[in-house]
C-alpha positions as CSV (number, residue, x, y, z in Angstrom):
1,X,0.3,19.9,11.7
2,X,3.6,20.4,13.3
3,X,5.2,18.0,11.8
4,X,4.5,17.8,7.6
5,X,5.9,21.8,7.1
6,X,9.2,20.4,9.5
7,X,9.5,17.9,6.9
8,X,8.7,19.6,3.8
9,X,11.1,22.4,4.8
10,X,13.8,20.2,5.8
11,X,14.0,18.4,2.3
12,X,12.9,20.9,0.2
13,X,16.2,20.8,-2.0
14,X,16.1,17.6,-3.0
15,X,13.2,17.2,-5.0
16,X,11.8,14.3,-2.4
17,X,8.2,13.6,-1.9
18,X,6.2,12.4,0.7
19,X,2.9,11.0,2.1
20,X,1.1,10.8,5.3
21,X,-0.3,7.8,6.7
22,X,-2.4,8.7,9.7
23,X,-4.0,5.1,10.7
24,X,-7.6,5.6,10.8
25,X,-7.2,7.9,13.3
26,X,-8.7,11.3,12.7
27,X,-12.0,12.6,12.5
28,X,-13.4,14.3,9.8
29,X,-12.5,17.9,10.8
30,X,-9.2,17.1,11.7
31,X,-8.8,15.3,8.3
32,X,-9.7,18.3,6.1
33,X,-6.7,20.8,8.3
34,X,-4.5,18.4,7.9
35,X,-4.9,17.5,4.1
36,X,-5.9,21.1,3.4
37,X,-2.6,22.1,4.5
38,X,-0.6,19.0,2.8
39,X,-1.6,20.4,-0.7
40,X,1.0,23.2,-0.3
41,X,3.3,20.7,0.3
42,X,5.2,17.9,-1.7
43,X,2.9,15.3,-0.5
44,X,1.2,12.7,-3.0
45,X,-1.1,11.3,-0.5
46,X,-3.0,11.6,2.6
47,X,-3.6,7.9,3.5
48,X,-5.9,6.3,5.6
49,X,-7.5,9.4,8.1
50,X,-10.9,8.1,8.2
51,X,-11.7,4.4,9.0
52,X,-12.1,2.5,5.8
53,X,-16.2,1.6,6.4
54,X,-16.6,5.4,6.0
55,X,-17.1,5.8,2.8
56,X,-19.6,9.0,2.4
57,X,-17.0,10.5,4.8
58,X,-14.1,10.2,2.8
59,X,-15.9,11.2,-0.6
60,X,-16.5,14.4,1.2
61,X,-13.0,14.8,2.5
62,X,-12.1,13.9,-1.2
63,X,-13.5,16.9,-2.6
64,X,-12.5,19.3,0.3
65,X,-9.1,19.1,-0.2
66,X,-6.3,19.5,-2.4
67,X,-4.5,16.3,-2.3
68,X,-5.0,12.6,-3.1
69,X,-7.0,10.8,-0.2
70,X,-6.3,6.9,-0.2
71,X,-8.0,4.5,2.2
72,X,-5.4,1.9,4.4
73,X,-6.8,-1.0,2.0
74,X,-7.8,-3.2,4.6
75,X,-11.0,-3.4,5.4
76,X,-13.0,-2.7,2.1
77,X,-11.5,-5.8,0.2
78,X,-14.4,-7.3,-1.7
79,X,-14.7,-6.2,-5.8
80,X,-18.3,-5.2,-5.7
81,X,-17.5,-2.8,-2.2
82,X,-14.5,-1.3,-4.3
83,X,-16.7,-0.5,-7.3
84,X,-19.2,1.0,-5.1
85,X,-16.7,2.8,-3.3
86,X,-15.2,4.2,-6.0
87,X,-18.4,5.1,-8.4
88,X,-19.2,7.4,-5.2
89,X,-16.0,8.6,-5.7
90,X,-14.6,8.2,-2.2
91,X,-10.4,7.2,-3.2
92,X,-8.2,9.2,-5.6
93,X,-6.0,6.1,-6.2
94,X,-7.3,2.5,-4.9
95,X,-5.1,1.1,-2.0
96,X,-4.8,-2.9,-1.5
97,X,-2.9,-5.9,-1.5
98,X,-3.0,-9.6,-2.8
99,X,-2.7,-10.9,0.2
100,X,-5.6,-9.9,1.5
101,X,-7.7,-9.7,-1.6
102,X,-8.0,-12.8,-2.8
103,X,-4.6,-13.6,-4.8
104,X,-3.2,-12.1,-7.5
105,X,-5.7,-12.8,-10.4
106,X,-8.5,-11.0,-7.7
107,X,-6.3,-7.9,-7.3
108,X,-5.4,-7.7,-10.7
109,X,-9.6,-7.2,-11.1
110,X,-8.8,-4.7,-8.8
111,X,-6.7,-2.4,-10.9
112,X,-8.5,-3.2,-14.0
113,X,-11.8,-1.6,-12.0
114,X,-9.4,1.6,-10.3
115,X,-8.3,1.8,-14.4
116,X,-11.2,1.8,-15.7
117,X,-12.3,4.2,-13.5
118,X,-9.2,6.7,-14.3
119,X,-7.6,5.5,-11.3
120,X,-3.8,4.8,-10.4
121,X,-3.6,1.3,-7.7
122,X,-1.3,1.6,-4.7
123,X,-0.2,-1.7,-3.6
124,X,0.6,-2.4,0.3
125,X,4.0,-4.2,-0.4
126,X,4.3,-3.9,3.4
127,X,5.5,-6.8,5.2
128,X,7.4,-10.0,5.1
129,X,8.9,-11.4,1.6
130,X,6.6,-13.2,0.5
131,X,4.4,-10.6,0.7
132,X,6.8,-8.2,-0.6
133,X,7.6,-10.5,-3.6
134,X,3.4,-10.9,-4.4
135,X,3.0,-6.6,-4.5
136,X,6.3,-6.3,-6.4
137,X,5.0,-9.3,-8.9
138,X,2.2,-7.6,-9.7
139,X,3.5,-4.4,-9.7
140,X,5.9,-5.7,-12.4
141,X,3.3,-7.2,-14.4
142,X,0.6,-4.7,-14.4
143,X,0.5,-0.8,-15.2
144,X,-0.8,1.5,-12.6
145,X,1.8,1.5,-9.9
146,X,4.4,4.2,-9.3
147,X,5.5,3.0,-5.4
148,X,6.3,-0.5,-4.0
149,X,6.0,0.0,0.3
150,X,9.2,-0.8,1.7
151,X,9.5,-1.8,5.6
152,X,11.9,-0.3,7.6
153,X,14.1,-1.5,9.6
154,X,15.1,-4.0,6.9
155,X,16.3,-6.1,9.8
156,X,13.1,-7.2,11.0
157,X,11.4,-8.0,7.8
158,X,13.5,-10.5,6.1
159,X,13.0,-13.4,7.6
160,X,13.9,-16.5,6.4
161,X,15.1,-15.3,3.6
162,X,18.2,-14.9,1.8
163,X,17.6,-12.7,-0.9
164,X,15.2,-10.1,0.5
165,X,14.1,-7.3,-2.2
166,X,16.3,-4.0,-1.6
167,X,15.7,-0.8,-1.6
168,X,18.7,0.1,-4.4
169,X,20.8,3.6,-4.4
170,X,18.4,5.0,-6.6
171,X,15.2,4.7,-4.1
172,X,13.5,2.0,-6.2
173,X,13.0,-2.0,-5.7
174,X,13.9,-4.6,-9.2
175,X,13.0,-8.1,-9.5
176,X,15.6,-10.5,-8.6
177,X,18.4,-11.9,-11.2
178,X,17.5,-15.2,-10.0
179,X,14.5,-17.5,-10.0
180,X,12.8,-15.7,-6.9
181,X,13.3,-15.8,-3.1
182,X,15.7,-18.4,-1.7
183,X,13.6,-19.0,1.4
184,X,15.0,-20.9,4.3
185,X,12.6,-23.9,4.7
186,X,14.6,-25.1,7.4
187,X,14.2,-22.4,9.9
188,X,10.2,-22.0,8.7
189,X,9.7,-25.3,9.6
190,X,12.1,-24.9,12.7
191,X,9.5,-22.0,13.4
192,X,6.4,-23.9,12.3
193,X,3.6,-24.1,15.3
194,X,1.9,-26.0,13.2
195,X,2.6,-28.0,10.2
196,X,-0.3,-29.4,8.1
197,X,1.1,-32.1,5.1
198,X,-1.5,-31.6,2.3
199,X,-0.1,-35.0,0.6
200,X,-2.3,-36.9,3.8
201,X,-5.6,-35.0,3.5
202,X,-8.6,-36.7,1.9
């Protein structure tokens, strides 16, 4: 509460937007001050206040506020437990990631049920670069996404990899020139705790 009008003040020049992510970590009162108070505020999103399972909850807090409520995406993964959650209308935009979805072709069901439903699909994008490069691949392929998650500091999410995606000068993210990541298989396998060659299983 102390926080959002700090931030919103300090940049209110430059025309930048934000969001709050708050963890699953509030209760349902505490939600609706909060997000009540964010839609004064350049803020597209209050994401994740309630704990993912609660759907009636958030449904509620969807309606008793004035900004977009989003869920953290990663507990309610399963197609037929989006629909539902959706049709009782508890997400203004669908939240989730390929990676823990199912793969692309399952997420892409994903956004073709948020769509249908007049919803836009936030993508995680959060994490290493393969992960990074699934989201942005999608992102790329399919309408419906306006923000690819970028982790910061770059430092500690690049690893193995030689051609991590960038956040550009213009705040956004492009697909590579080349043919994809240039991943370092000799440091993975350096890494590796385990290594299991697929050529030897029956």
């Amino acid at each position: 509460m102390e926080m959002t009008p700090a931030v919103s003040a300090a940049f209110a020049s430059t025309g930048l937007r934000f969001m709050v992510d708050l963890k699953q970590l509030y209760d349902f009162e505490s939600a609706v001050k909060l997000g009540s108070t964010l839609a004064n505020m350049p803020c597209d999103w209050l994401e994740a206040p309630l704990d993912d399972t609660e759907i009636d909850p958030y449904a509620e807090l969807r309606r008793a506020v004035g900004v977009d409520i989003i869920s953290a995406g990663n507990t309610v993964v399963e197609l037929p437990d989006m629909a539902d959650a959706i049709a009782r209308g508890a997400w203004s935009r669908l939240r989730c990631d390929p990676c823990n979805v199912g793969g692309i072709s399952a997420a892409m069901k994903a956004m073709a049920l948020a769509s249908a439903n007049g919803l836009k699909t936030k993508l995680q994008s959060y994490g290493y670069p393969l992960s990074q490069a699934a989201n942005l691949h999608l992102m790329l392929g399919v309408s419906g996404c306006s923000y690819f998650e970028h982790p910061v500091p770059v430092e500690h999410y690049k690893y193995a990899c030689a051609n991590p995606i960038r956040i550009e000068a213009d705040g956004c993210v492009s697909a590579p020139d080349g043919p994809g990541l240039a991943l370092d298989w000799k440091q993975i396998e350096r890494d590796a705790s385990l290594v299991i060659d697929t050529d030897t299983m029956s």
